[in-house]
N, C-alpha and C positions, 0 to 999 in steps of 0.2 A: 968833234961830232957833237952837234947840241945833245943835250938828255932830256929824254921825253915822261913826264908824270904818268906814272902809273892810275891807271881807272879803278874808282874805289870798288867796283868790282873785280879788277883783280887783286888790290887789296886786300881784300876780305878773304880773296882764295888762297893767297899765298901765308895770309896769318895762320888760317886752318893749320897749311900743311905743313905749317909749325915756322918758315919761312922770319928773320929779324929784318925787320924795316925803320926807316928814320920814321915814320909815320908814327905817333901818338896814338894809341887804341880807343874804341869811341867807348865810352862809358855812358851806365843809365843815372839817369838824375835819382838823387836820394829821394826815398819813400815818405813821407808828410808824418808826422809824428801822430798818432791818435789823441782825444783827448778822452778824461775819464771826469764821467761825474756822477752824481749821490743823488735819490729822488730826494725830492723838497715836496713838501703838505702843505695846506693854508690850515694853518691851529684850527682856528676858530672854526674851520668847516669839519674838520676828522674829529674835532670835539661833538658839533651838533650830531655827527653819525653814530657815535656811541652813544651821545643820549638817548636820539630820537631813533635809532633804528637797531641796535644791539640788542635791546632787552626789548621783550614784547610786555612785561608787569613791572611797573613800579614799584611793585614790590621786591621785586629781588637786593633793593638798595642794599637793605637792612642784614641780607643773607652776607651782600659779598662785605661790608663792611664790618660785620660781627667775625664774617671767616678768616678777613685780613687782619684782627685785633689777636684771633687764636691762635694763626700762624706766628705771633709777632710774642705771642707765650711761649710758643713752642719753641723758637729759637731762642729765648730767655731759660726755658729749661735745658734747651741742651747745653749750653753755653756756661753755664751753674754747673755743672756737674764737679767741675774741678773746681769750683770755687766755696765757701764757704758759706755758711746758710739756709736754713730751710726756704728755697724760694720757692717751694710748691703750696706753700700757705700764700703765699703774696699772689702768685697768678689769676687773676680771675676780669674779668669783662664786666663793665659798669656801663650801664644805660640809662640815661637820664633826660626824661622830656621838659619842657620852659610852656606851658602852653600863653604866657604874658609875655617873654620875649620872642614866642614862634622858633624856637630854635630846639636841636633834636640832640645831647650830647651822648656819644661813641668812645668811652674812657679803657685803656687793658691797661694794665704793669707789664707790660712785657717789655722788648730789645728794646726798642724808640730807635731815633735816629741821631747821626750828626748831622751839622749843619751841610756840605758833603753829597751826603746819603738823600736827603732830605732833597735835595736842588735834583740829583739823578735820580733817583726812587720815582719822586712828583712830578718832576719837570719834563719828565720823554717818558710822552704815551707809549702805551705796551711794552713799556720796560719791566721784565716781572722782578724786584728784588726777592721773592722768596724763591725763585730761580736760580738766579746767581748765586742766591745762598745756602741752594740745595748743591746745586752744581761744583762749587766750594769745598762740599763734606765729602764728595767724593763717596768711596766704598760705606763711607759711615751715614747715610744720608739715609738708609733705612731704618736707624731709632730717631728719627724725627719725623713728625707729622704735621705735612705742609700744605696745604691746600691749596692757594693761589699761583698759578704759572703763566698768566696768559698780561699780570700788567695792566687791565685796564677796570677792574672791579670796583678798586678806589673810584670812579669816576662814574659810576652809575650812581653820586651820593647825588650828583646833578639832574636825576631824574626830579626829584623831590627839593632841591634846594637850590636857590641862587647863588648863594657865595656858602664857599669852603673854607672853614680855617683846621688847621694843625699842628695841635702846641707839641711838640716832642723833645724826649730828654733822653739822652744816650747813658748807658751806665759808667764810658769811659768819657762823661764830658757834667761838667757843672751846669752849663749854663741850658737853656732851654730857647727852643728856637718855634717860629710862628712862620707860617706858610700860607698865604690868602689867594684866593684866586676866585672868580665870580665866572667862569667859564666862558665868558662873552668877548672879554677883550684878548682872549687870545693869550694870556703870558701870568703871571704871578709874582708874588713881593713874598720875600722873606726875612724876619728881623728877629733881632735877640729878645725873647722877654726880659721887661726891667721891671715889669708888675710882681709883686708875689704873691700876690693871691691867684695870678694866671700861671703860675709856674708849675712844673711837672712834680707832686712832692705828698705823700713825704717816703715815697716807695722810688727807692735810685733812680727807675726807668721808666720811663712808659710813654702812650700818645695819647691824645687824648681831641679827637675830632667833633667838630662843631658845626650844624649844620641851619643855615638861617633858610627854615623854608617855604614856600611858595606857598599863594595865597591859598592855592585850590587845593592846597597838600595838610589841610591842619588835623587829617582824619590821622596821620603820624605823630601826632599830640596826644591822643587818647591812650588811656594806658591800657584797654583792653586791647584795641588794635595793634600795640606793641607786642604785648602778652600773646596773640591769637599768632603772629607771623615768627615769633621766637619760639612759642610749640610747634611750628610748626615746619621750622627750614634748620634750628639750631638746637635741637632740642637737646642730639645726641653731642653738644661738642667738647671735648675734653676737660675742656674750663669753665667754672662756674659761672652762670650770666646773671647777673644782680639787676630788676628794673627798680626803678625808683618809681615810689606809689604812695595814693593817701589814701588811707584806710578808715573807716567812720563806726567806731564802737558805743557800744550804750555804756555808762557806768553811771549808779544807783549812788549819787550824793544826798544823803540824810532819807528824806522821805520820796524825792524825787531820783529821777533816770533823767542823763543829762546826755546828749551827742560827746563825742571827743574825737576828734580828727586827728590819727599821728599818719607821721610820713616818714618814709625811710625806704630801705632797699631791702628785695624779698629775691630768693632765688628762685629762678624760670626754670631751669634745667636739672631738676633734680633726677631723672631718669636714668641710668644707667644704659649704654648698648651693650643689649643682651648678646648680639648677634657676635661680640668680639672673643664672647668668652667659651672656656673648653665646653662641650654639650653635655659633657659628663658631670659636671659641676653645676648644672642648672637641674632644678627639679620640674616637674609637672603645675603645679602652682605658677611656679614661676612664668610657665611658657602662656600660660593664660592671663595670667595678669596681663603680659606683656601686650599680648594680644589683644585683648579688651582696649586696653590704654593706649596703643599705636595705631592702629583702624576705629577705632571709635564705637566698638560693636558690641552687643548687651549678649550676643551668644557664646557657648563655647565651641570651642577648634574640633573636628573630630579625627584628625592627625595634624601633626607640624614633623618637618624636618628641618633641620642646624645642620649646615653642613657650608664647607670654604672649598678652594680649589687654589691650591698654588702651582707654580711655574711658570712659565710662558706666561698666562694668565694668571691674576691674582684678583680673587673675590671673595668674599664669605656673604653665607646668604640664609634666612630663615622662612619657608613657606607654609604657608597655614592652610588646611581643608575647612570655609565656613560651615557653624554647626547649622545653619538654614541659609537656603539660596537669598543671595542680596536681593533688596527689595527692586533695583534697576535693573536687574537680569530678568526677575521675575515678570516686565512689561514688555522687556526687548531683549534677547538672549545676546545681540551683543553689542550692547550698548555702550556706545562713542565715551561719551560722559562719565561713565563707572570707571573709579578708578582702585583696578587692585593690586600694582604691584609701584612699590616708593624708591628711589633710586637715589642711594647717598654716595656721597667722595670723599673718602674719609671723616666720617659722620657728617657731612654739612647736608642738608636735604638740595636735594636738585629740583627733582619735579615727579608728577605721580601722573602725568598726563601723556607718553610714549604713546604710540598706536598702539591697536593687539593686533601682531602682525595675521594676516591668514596665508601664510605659505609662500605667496608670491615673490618673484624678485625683487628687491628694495627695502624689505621689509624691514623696518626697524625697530620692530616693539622687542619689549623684554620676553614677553612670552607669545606664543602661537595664539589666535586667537579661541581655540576651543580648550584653552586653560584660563581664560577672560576669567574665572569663577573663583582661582587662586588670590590670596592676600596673604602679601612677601613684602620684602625687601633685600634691596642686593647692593652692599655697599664695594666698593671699587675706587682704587688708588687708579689705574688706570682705562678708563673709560672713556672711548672717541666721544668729545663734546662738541660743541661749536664753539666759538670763542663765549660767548653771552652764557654756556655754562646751561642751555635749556634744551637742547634737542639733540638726542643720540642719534648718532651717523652709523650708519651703514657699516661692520667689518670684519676682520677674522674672529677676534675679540669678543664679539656682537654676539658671533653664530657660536662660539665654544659655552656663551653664557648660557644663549637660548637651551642648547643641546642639553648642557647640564641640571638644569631646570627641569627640562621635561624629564630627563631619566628622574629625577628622584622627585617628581609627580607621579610618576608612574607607581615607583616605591611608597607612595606614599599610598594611592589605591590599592595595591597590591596586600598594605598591611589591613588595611580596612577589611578587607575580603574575607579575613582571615575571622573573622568576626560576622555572621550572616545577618543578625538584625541592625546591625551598622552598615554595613552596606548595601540594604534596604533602605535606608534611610541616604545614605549617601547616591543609590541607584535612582531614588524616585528624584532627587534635586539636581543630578549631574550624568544622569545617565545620555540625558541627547549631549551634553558635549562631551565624553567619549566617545560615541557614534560619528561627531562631526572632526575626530580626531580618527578615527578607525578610516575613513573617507578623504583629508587632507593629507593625512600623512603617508609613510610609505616605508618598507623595509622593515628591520625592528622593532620601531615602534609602532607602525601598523600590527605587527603581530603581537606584541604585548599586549593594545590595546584591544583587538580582538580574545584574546581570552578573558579581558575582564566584560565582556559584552553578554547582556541577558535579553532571552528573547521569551515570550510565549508558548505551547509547544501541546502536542495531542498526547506525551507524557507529562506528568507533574515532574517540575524542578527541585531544585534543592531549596530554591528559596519559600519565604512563608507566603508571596502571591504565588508559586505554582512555575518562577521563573525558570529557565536552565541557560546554561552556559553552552558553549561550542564544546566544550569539554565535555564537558557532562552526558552530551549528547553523542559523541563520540564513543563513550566508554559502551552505552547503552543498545550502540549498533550491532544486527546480528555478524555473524562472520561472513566471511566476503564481502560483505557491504562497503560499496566504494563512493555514496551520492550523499552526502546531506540535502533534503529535501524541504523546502519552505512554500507558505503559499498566502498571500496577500489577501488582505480585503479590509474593507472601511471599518470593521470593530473583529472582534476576537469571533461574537458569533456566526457574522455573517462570514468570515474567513471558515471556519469551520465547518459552515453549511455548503459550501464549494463542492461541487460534485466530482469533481477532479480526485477527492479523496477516499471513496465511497470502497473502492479493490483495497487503497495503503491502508485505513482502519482495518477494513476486517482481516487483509493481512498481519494486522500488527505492527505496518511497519512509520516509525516516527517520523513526525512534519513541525518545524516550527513554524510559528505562525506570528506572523508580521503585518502588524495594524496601524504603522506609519509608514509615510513614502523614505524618509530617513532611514528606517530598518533595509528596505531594498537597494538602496544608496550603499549602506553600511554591508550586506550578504555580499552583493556585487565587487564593491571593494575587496572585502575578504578573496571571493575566486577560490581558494582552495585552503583548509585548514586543515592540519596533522594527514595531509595526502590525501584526503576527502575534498570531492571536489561541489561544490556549492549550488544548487538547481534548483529552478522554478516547478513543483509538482507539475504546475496547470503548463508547462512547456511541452514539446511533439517527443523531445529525444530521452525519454525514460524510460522507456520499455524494457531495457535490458535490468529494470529494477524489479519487473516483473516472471524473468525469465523466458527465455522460447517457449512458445508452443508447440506442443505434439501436433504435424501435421498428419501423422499417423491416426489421430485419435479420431473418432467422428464426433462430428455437430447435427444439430437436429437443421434443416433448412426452411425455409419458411413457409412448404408448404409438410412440415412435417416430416418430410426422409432424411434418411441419414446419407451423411456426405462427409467426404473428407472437410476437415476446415478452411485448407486451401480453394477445395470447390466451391464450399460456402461464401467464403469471401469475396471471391469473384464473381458469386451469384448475385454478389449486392451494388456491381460494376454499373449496371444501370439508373439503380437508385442514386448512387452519388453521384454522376452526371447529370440526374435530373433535376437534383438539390442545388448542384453548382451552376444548374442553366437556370432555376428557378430565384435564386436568391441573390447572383448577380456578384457584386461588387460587395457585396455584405461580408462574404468570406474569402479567403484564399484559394481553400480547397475542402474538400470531403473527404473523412477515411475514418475506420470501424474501427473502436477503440478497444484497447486493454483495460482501460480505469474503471469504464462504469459498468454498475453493477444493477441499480436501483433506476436511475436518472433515464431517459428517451438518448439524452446529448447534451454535451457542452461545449463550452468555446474554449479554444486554447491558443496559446501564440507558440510561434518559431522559437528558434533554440536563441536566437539574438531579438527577440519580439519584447513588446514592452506588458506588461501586467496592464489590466482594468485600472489595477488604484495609481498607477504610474503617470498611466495616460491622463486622468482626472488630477494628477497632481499638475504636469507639464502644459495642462492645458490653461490652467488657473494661473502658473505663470504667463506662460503668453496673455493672455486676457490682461495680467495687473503690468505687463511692460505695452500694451496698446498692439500688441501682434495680431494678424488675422488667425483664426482656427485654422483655417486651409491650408497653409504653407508653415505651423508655427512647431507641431513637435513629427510631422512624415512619419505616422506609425501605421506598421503594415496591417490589413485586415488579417481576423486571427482565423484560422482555424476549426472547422465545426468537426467533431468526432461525434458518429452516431455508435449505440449500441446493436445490435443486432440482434440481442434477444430478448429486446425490448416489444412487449404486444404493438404498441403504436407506431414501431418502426417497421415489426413486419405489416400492418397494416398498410401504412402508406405503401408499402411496394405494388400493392394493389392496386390503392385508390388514387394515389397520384394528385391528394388535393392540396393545392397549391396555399390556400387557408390555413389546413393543418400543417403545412410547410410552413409557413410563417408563422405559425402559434410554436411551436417547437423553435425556433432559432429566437424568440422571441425569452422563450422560459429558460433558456439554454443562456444566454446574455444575462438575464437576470439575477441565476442563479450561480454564474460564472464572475459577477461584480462588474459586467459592464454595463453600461447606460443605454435605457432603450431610445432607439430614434424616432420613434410617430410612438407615441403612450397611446394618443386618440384611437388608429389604427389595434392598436393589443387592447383596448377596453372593449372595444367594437366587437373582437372575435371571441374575447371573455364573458360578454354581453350575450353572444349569440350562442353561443355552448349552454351557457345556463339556462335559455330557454325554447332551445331546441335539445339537446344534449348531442350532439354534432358541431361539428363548426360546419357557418356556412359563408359564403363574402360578407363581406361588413356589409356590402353596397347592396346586397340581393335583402329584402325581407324574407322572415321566417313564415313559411308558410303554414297559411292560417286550415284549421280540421274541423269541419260541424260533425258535431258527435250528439247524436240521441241520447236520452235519459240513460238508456242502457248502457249506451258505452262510454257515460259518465259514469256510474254505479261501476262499470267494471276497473273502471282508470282510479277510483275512490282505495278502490279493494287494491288492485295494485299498489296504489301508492303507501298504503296501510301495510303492503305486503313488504 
């Protein structure tokens, strides 16, 4: 019987079910091997991006190659420890300009390199050796101070120079090696010195960098322009920096005075960082000198604090209160260009130009910007840089520093206070930015900053203008008293003359009083202080500052009987209806006031309403950003409160003249700080009062009275009378 081949379909079925077949199993073809590879640069192009786009100043040449010379001591010092020799007399940093060969020389003692060192150190960008060499020390690598991590510093000498050389001598090698590179072609040459006069000597170790530079660059010839960028990025740095200079003296040979020209090397960095040392070990003197001589400023400090932060974070930092507002603040409160706080890494200067952040997300300044007035320094071993070493990133780091700062700002006012004619003096130069810090900020420091805050007030303060505190004011309240009360206007007087206050004077009861839009900014912010809650006098909902009234009691009514006060009030139902039909759009509403006492009527706003001086503030904005008036700050029409036992108020229930309706809301604005809308119109009815004594329509004339001799003689006498 032939045999029949199984269908690889049952194949397949019979393999499953575990079934041995002569049949060979199909197998998957092997998987293709991946390949692996490394990126590749083109030199000469990753070279031009560190020149031309890494650093934004030329100037930083000089920082990172003096920082690479300090690093290169410092590992020379640790390195010594075990060894024998005072090599902390040999350490120091020589600078030396050629202004006839155009060349810039960069000399330390310090490590040097091998030949080795030298090929990998130089030859692969962003290779940092003082990295490797940190990394190296392992748990020990905290008593050494290293500055350079990122590798590419040496190479910002090509901002300023064509060609590069670098003679270096290792302590564990004789010979001394030379390293050339012109940045353009991409690669470099390295060869033994056989010169000795070029040779590394007569100190074991060291490098010593040579920089031939561009034409447009011989302003790095000049020895002051040395001097001006080493005070000012190197000043702090732990090694001595020696510039080479010629100096022109007079000396008096026989009868004559003759020039004498010597040269030689002078140190740059004689300064000391104060900020490193215990604060109990530094005096008052000291803090001011320091001061003077680090900010460049002819005042004295009128506090400083010294104080560091270890853990997580690690920073020491010194902030100074100026003894008079800088002259940039004093044209622009916060001005771009002022700079007051210096940011070092491990003494090498970085930059003193961070933003001053204002609260926002992203923020990266050192400080908030309503501490813009502060002059500090914050030096920091670990600070988010960019690689270029110029501009602070955004981090956790960032905001522990910020935070730290402001508290002992705060401490720093706080001591001030303590002292009342000093902080007179510190209130009248810094007082609006505490305010603009009471308004930014929030929590905490909102409430710190709120007790150092001084306002105006219908009591005399503690201070010698009359100022007082939330405190102060506080203390001063009768019992029960649940409201702090304030009330706005363009100066102190006209705030004052507010009729809105006319019941809280005679009752006694206290109003600060606030004559910038900032202060109302600043009260609002607050919202409630030591459980007092914060209110517009001139607002609807205060009446319970005034107490219930006895409805029990009687009122006199306007036509002289007595009446409950409730009947009274309701007797005036039609007068305010007819104020509200008469005057339109002008107010909200009409209703009979508890405040005035003296006044006809004044204007007020709602409990979320904006003040007179508000509105003329948000208006001026709109106007200076091109917004129209009409749609720019939607503030509600305020409020007319009449008196009612006021003669002219009970009058008009009478007479219903629409005239004297408009002369009243007109005096009532006025006198309330807001801006009249037709003057022409209020001159008109001022006009016509004076020579009628009525008001009459603007638009009607005052009618004219022929009067006899006689009843001139008698109007004579009258008027005499």
């Amino acid at each position: 019987q032939p045999t029949t081949r199984p269908s690889p379909r049952a194949a397949l079925a019979r393999t499953r079910a575990g079934a041995t077949t002569a049949t060979p199993p199909e197998t998957a073809p092997p998987a293709a091997a991946s390949d692996s590879f490394e990126f590749s640069a083109d030199v000469s192009r990753v070279m031009e991006i560190i020149i031309n786009s890494l650093y934004s100043d030329k100037d930083v040449f000089l920082r990172e190659l003096v920082s690479n010379a300090a690093d290169a001591c410092d590992k020379r010092r640790f390195l010594a420890i075990t060894e024998e020799g005072d090599w902390n007399q040999q350490l120091k940093i020589k600078i030396k300009p050629d202004p006839a060969a155009k060349t810039l020389t960069i000399e330390d003692m310090g490590v040097g390199m091998s030949r080795d060192e030298l090929v990998n150190n130089l030859g692969k960008i962003a290779q940092s050796g003082t990295k490797k060499f940190a990394e190296a020390l392992g748990q020990s690598k905290d008593n050494v101070n290293l500055i350079g991590q990122f590798g590419v510093g040496f190479y910002s000498g090509f901002l300023v120079a064509d060609t590069m050389k670098v003679y270096t001598k290792a302590a564990t090698s004789d010979d001394t090696y030379l390293w050339t590179s012109d940045a353009t072609s991409g690669g470099f040459t390295v060869d033994t010195v056989t010169d000795d006069k070029l040779k590394i000597g007569p100190h074991p170790a060291g490098t010593r960098v040579v920089l031939s530079l561009k034409d447009d660059c011989a302003e790095y010839l000049q020895e002051f322009k040395l001097r001006e960028l080493l005070k000012k990025y190197s000043e702090f740095v732990d090694f001595p920096i020696e510039l080479f200079a010629e100096k022109t003296t007079y000396e008096k040979q026989g009868n004559t005075t003759v020039p004498v020209t010597k040269a030689g090397y002078e140190l740059v960095n004689s300064m000391k960082p104060l900020w490193l040392r215990n604060p109990r070990e530094v005096n008052a003197s000291e803090y001011v000198e320091f001061y003077k001589s680090a900010f460049r400023a002819y005042d004295e400090p009128l506090r400083w604090s010294h104080f560091a932060l270890e853990g997580q974070v690690q920073f020491r930092a010194v902030l100074f209160v100026p003894g008079v507002l800088p002259y940039e603040l004093s044209r622009n409160m916060f001005d771009e260009d002022y700079s007051s706080m210096k940011l070092y890494v491990k003494r090498v200067f970085i930059n003193d130009k961070f933003p001053v952040g204002g609260g926002a997300e992203g923020d990266t300044g050192l400080v908030p910007r309503w501490l813009a007035f502060i002059k500090g320094l914050v030096d920091s071993e670990d600070l988010p840089l960019n690689v270029g070493r110029e501009i602070l990133q955004k981090s956790k780091m960032l905001a522990i520093i910020r935070k730290r700062i402001v508290r002992k700002s705060i401490d720093m006012f706080n001591q001030i206070a303590q002292n009342a004619s000093q902080y007179d003096t510190f209130w009248d130069n810094y007082g609006k930015y505490v305010k603009v810090g009471v308004v930014e900020e929030g929590g905490d420091t909102q409430k710190d900053l709120s007790k150092l805050c001084r306002f105006f007030s219908t009591h005399k303060g503690g201070s010698s203008k009359g100022l007082t505190t939330l405190g102060e004011y506080v203390e001063r309240m009768k019992p029960n008293a649940t409201k702090i009360l304030y009330v706005s206007g363009d100066s102190k007087a006209a705030a004052l003359a507010s009729p809105v206050l006319e019941r809280l004077k005679k009752e006694d009861y206290e109003v600060l009083v606030l004559t910038e839009p900032l202060d109302e900014l600043v009260v609002q912010s607050i919202g409630n202080f030591d459980g007092k809650q914060l209110v517009d006098a001139a607002q609807e909902d205060i009446d319970d500052v005034f107490g219930p009234d006895d409805d029990k009691d009687d009122a006199d009514d306007a036509d002289g009987s007595k009446k409950s006060k409730a009947d009274a009030e309701a007797s005036y139902d039609d007068l305010k209806d007819w104020l509200q039909e008469t005057l339109g759009s002008k107010i909200a509403k009409v209703q009979l006031s508890k405040r005035l006492t003296d006044s006809p009527a004044a204007l007020v706003q709602g409990a979320y309403g904006m003040s007179p001086m508000m509105r003329k503030y948000v208006q001026a904005q709109a106007a200076s950003t091109g917004q129209s008036e009409a749609g720019s700050y939607g503030v509600a029409a305020p409020t007319m409160e009449i008196n009612p036992a006021h003669p002219v108020i009970k009058d008009l229930r009478t007479s219903k003249s629409k005239e004297t309706a408009m002369l009243i809301y007109d005096l009532a604005a006025i006198t309330s700080g807001y801006d009249l809308e037709d003057a022409g119109a209020f001159a008109a009815r001022v006009n016509a009062l004076l020579v009628t004594g009525a008001v009459t329509p603007s638009d009607t004339p005052a009618p004219v009275v022929e009067e006899d001799d006689d009843a001139e003689e008698a109007k004579d006498v009258e008027v005499v009378e």
